[in-house]
C-alpha positions as CSV (number, residue, x, y, z in Angstrom):
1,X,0.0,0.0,0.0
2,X,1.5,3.3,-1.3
3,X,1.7,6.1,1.7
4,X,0.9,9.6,1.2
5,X,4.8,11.7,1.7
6,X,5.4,14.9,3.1
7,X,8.6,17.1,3.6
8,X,9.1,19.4,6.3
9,X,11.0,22.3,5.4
10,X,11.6,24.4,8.3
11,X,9.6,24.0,11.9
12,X,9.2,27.3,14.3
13,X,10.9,26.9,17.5
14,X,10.0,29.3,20.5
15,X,12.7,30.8,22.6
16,X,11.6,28.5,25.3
17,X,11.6,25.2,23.3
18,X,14.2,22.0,22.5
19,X,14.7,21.5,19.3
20,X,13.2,17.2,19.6
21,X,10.3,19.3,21.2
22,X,9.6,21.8,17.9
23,X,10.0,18.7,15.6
24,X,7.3,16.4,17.8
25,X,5.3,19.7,17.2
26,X,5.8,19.5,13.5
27,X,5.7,15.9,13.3
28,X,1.9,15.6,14.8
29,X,0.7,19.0,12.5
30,X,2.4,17.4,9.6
31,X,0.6,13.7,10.0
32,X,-2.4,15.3,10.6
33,X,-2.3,17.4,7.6
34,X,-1.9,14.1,5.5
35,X,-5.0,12.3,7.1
36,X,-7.5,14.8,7.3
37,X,-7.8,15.0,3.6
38,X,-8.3,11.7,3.1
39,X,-10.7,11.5,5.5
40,X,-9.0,9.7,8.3
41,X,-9.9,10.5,12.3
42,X,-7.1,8.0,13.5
43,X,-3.6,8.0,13.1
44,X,-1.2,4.9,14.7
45,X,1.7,6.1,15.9
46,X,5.0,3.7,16.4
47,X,6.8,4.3,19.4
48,X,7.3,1.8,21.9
49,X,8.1,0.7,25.6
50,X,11.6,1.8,25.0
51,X,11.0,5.5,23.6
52,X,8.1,5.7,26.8
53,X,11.1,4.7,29.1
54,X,13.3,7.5,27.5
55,X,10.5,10.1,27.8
56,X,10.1,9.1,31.7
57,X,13.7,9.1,32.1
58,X,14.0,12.7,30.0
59,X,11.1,14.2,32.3
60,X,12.6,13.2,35.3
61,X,16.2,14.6,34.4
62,X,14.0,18.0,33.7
63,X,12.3,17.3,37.6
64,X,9.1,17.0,35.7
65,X,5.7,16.6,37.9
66,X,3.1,14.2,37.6
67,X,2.6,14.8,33.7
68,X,5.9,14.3,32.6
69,X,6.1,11.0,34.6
70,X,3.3,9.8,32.9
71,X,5.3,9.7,29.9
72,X,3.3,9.5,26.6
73,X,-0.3,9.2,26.9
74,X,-1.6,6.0,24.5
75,X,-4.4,8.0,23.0
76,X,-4.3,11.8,22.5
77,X,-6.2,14.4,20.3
78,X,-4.3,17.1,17.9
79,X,-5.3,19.3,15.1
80,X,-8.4,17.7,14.6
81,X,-6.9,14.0,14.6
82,X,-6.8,11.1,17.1
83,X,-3.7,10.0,17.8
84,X,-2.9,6.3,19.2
85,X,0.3,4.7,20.7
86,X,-0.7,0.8,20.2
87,X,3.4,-0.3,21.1
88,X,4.0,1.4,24.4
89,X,4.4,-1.9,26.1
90,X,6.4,-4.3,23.4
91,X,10.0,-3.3,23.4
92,X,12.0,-1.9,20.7
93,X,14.2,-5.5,20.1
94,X,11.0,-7.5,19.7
95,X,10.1,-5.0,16.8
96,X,13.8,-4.8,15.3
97,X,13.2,-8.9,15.1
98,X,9.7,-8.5,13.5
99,X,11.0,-6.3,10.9
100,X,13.8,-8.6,10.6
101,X,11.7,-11.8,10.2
102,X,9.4,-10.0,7.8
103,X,11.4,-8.3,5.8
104,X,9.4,-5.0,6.1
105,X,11.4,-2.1,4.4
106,X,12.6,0.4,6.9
107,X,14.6,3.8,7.2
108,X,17.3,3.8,10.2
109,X,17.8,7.4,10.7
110,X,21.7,8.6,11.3
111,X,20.8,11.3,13.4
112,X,19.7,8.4,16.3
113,X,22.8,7.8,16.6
114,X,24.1,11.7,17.2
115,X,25.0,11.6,20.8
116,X,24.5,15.3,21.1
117,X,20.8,14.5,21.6
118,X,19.7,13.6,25.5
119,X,17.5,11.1,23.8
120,X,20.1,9.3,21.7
121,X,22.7,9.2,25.1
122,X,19.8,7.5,27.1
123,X,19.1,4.9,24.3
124,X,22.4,4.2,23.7
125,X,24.2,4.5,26.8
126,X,22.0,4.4,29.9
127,X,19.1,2.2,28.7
128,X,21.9,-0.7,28.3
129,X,23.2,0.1,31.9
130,X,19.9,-0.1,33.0
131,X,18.9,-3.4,31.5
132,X,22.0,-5.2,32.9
133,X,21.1,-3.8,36.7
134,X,17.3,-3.9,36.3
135,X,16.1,-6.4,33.5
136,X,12.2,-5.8,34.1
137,X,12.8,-1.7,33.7
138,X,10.8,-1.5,31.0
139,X,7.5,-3.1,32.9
140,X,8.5,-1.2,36.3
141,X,8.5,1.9,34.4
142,X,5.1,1.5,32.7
143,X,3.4,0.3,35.9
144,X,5.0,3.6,37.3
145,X,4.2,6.0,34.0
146,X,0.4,4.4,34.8
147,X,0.2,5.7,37.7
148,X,1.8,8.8,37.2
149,X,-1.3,9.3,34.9
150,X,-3.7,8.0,37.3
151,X,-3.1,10.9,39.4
152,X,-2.4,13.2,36.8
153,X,-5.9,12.8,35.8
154,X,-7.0,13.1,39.5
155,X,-5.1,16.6,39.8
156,X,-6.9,18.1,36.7
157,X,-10.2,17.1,37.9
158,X,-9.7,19.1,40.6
159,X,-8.3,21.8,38.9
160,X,-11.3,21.2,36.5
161,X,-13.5,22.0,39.6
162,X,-11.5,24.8,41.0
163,X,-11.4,26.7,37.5
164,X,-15.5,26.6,36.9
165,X,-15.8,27.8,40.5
166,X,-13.2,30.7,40.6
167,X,-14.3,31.9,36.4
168,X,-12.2,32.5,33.2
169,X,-9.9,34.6,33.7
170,X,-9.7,33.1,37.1
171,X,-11.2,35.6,39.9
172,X,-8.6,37.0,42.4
173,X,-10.6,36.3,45.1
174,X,-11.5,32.9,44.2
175,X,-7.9,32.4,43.8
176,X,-6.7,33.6,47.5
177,X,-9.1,31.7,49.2
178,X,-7.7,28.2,47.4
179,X,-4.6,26.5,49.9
180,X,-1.4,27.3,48.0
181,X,-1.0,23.7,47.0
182,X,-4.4,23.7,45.3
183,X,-3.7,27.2,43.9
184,X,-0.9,25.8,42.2
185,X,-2.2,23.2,40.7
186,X,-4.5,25.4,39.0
187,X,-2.5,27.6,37.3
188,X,-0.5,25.0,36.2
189,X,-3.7,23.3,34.4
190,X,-5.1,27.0,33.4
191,X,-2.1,28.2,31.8
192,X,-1.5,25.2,30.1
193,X,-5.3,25.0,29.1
194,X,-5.8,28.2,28.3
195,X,-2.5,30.0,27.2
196,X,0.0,26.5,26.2
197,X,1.8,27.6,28.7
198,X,3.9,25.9,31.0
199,X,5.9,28.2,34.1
200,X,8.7,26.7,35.5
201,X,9.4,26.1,39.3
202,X,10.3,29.5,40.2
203,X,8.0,31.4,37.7
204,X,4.8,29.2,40.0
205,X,6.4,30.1,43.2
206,X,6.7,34.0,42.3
207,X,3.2,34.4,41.0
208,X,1.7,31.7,44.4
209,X,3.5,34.9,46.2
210,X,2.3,37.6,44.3
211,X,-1.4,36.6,44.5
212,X,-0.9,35.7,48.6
213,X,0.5,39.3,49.0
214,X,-2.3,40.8,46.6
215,X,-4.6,41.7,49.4
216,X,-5.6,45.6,48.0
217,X,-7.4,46.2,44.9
218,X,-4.6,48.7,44.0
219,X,-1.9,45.8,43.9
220,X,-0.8,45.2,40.4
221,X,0.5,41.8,38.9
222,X,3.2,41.3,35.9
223,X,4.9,38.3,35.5
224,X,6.5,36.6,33.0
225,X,5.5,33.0,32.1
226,X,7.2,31.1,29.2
227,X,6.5,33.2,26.0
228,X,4.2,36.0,28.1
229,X,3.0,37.6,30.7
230,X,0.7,36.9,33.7
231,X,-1.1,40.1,34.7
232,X,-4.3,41.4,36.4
233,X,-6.9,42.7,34.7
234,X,-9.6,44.5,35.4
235,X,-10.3,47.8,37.9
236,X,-8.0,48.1,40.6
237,X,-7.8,51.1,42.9
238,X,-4.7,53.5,43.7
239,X,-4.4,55.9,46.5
240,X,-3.5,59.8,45.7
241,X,-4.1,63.4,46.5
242,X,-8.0,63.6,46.4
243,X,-8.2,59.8,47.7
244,X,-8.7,56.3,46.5
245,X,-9.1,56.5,42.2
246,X,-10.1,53.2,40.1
247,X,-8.2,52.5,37.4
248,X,-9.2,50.0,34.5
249,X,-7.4,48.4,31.7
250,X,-9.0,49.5,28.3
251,X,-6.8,46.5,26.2
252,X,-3.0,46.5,24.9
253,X,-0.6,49.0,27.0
254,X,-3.6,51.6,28.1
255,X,-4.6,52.3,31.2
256,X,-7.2,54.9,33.0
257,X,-8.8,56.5,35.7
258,X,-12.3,57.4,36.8
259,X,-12.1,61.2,37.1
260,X,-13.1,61.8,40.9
261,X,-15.8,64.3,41.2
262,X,-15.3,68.3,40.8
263,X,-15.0,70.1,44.8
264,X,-15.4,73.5,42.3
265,X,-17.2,74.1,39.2
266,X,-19.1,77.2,37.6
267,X,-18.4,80.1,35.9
268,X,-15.4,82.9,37.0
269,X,-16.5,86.6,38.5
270,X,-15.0,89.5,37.0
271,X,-11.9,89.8,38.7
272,X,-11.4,86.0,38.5
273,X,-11.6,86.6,34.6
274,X,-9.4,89.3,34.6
275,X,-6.4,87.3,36.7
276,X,-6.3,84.5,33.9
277,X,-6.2,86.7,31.1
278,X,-3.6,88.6,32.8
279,X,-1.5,85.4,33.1
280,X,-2.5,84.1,30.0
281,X,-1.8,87.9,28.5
282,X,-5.1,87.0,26.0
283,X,-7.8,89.8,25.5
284,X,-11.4,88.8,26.5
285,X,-13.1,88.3,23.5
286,X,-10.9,85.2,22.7
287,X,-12.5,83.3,25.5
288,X,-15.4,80.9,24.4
289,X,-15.7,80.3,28.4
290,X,-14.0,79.9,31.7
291,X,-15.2,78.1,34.5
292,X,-13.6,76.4,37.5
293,X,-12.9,73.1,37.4
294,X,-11.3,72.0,40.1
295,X,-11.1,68.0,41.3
296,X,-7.9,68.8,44.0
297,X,-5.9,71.3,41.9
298,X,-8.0,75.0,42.1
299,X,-8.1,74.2,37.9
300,X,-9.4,77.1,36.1
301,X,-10.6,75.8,32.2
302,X,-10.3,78.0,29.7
303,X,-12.2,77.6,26.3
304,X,-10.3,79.3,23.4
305,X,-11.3,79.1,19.3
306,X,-9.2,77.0,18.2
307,X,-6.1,74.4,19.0
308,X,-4.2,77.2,16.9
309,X,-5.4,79.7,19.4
310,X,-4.2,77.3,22.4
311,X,-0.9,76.5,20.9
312,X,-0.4,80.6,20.2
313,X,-0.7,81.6,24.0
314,X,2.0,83.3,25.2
315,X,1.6,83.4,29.2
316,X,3.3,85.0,31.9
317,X,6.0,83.7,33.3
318,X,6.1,84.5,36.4
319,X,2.8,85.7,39.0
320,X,2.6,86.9,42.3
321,X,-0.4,84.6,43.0
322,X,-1.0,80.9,42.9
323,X,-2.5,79.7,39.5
324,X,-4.1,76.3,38.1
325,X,-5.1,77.4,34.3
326,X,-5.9,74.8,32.0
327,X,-6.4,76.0,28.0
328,X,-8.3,73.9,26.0
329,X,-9.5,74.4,21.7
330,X,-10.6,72.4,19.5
331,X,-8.5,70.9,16.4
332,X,-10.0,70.3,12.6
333,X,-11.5,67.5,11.4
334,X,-7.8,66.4,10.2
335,X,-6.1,67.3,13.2
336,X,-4.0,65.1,15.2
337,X,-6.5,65.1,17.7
338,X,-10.0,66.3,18.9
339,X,-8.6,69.1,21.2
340,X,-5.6,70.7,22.2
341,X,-4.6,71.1,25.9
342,X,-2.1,73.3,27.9
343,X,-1.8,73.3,31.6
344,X,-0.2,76.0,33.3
345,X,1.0,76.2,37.3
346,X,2.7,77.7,39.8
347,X,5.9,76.0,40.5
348,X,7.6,78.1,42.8
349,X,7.5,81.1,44.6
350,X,6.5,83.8,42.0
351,X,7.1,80.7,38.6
352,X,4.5,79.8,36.2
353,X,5.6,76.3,34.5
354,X,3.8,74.3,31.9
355,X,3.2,70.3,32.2
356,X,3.6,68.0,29.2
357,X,0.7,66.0,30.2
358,X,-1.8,66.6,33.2
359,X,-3.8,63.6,34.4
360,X,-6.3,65.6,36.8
361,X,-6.8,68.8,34.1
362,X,-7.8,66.6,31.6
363,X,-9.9,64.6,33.8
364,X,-11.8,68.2,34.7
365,X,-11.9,69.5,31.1
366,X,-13.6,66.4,30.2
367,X,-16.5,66.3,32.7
368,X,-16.8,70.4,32.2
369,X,-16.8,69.9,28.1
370,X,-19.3,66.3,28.6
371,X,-21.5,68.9,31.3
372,X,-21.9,71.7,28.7
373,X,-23.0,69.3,26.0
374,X,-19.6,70.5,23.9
375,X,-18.4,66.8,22.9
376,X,-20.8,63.7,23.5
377,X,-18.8,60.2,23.3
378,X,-14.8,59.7,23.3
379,X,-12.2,61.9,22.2
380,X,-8.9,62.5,22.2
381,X,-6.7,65.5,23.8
382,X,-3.4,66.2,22.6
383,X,-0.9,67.5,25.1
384,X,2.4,69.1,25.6
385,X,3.1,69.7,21.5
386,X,4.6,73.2,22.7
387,X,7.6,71.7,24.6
388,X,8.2,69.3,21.8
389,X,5.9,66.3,23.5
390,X,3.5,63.8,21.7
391,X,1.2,63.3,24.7
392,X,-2.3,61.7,23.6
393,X,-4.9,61.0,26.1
394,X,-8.0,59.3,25.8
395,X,-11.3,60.7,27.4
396,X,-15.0,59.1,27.5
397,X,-18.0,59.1,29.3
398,X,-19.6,55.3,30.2
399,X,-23.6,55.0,30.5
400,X,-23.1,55.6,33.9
401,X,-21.8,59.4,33.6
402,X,-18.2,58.3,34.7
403,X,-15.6,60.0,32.9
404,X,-12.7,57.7,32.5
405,X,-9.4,59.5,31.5
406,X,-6.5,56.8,29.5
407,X,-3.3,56.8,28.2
408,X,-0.9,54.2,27.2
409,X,1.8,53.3,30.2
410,X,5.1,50.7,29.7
411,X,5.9,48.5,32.4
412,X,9.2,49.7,33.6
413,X,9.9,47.1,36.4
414,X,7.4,44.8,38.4
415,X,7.7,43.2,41.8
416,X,6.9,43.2,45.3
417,X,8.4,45.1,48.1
418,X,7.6,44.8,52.1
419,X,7.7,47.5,54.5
């Protein structure tokens, strides 16, 4: 019977892989490829008690747990295709002398014998060693790979049970009130499940910590496992000036705030008025409107024409009086953003500095521009283009009337301290 061929050119390999490891990978996607076609569900595979041995053995030189000592499963499912191991307990001589007595064609592949390989040095070097000191190895070792598998099986039933109840992703607090040995076990089984990922030793025992010292809603989790990162999502809540501010992930890199509630809104008197246009050395008539707008900082938000009309203000710089003036215009249609920002502050005794990018102005133009019905769903503010900056913040209103103010944030270092 004529077999269907393929050749395999190139296979990836991750940075975290062994070579044997991206070629099983390649091997199964390849044979699977073949069969589907042609309408096969089942695929025989043809290793034996002597390649399970060398699995357990490789495992346990990597201090595999329980799935590693079960060695190779005899039935499995990939891409779509069942795969079956019908020769895991007749050993690899009784098959060299079938082929022999037969005289069924056969391939011997050079590289088995490349001792470079830990697989080839166990075939060739320890598997003799072992057979001259412990004869029945090969049945030992499957009675022991069954087992293995027995309680592997157990372990992700429980894990199985422990993942409905704590949700996908898993819940934080479903997750602290597991015992840490329990906990582990299903992150191992979650992160394999899920993600194909599999942490090593130390990468478990820093994210068991991480979650057992994650007992605030502001404390933040990064952690690399295998290929990516292991991270909280969802609100958690920071302590600052005006008091305790959720913050949410909106996807990728961004990250934003709720914009606490104004202490100080409404339009400016007279004199009022005429301070900020002193400072801002403007004439009245280029003011849309002023109002404060003040969630901490005494902000005071000014409504010019135009971003041009922002990005032209000349202010003081210097003012005997404390000042919190915000400047805000709209851009056109084509404009790198929907408005144009400038913040402007005292910084000293007598200084008047500007700031690249102001978290709590924007968060106070927003609510006053959402208020007076000037913008309705999100938007974007662009900040700090004066001093040569390229800040972009993300503004919008959810159904609920919160203002939620974003902007992307990189990760500079991650970790845990104690005080």
């Amino acid at each position: 019977m004529a077999a269907p061929t393929a050749t395999i050119n190139r296979c990836a390999i991750r940075r975290t892989d062994l070579p044997e490891d991206a070629a099983r990978r390649a091997r199964y996607a390849t044979l699977a490829a073949l069969a589907l076609p042609r309408g096969l569900r089942h695929v025989a595979l043809a290793q034996h008690a002597d390649d399970q041995v060398e699995t357990m053995l490789i495992a346990l030189g990597r201090g595999a747990g329980l799935d590693g000592l079960a060695g190779m499963p005899r039935q499995m499912q990939r891409h779509g295709m069942n795969f079956h191991r019908p020769l895991l307990e007749v050993p690899a001589v009784a098959l060299r002398e079938w082929i022999a007595q037969s005289g069924t064609a056969h391939i011997d592949d050079p590289t088995n014998a490349d001792l470079r390989y830990t697989r080839n040095r166990i075939r060739l070097q320890l598997l003799p060693a072992l057979a001259a000191t412990l004869p029945q190895f090969r049945e030992t070792f499957a009675r022991s790979a069954r087992n293995a598998a027995k309680a592997s099986r157990l372990l992700a039933e429980v894990a199985a049970s422990d993942s409905e109840a704590a949700g996908s992703p898993p819940a934080l607090a479903a997750l602290r009130a597991l015992p840490r040995g329990r906990l582990a076990n299903l992150l191992r089984h979650w992160l394999k499940r899920e993600h194909d990922a599999v942490p090593s030793e130390a990468q478990l025992e820093q994210l068991l910590d991480q979650i057992e010292a994650c007992s605030t809603r502001g404390h933040r989790i990064r952690l690399k496992v295998a290929d990516g990162y292991v991270q909280r999502e969802g609100q958690v809540v920071q302590e600052c000036g005006v008091g305790l501010v959720t913050i949410r992930r909106d996807g990728g890199d961004r990250l934003a705030f709720a914009a606490p509630p104004l202490i100080r809104s409404g339009p400016l008197d007279e004199a009022e008025l005429a301070e900020v246009l002193e400072v801002l050395q403007i004439e009245r008539d280029a003011v849309i409107d002023a109002a404060w707008a003040c969630n901490g900082p005494g902000w005071v938000a000014v409504l010019l024409e135009s971003a041009d009309a922002v990005l032209a203000v000349e202010p003081r710089r210097s003012f005997p009086h404390v000042i919190d003036i915000g400047v805000v215009g709209p851009h056109a249609a084509d404009g790198p953003a929907d408005f144009e920002i400038r913040a402007f502050f005292s910084a000293g005794p007598g200084m008047i500095m500007e700031d690249p990018v102001t978290g709590s102005l924007n968060a106070s133009i927003a609510q006053w521009l959402y208020a007076t019905n000037r913008v309705e769903g999100p938007y974007v503010a662009a900040q700090g283009t004066r001093l040569g900056r390229r800040g972009r913040v993300h503004l919008d209103r959810d159904k609920d009337g919160q203002v939620w103010v974003g902007g992307a944030a990189r990760g500079l270092f991650a970790g845990t301290s104690l005080f």
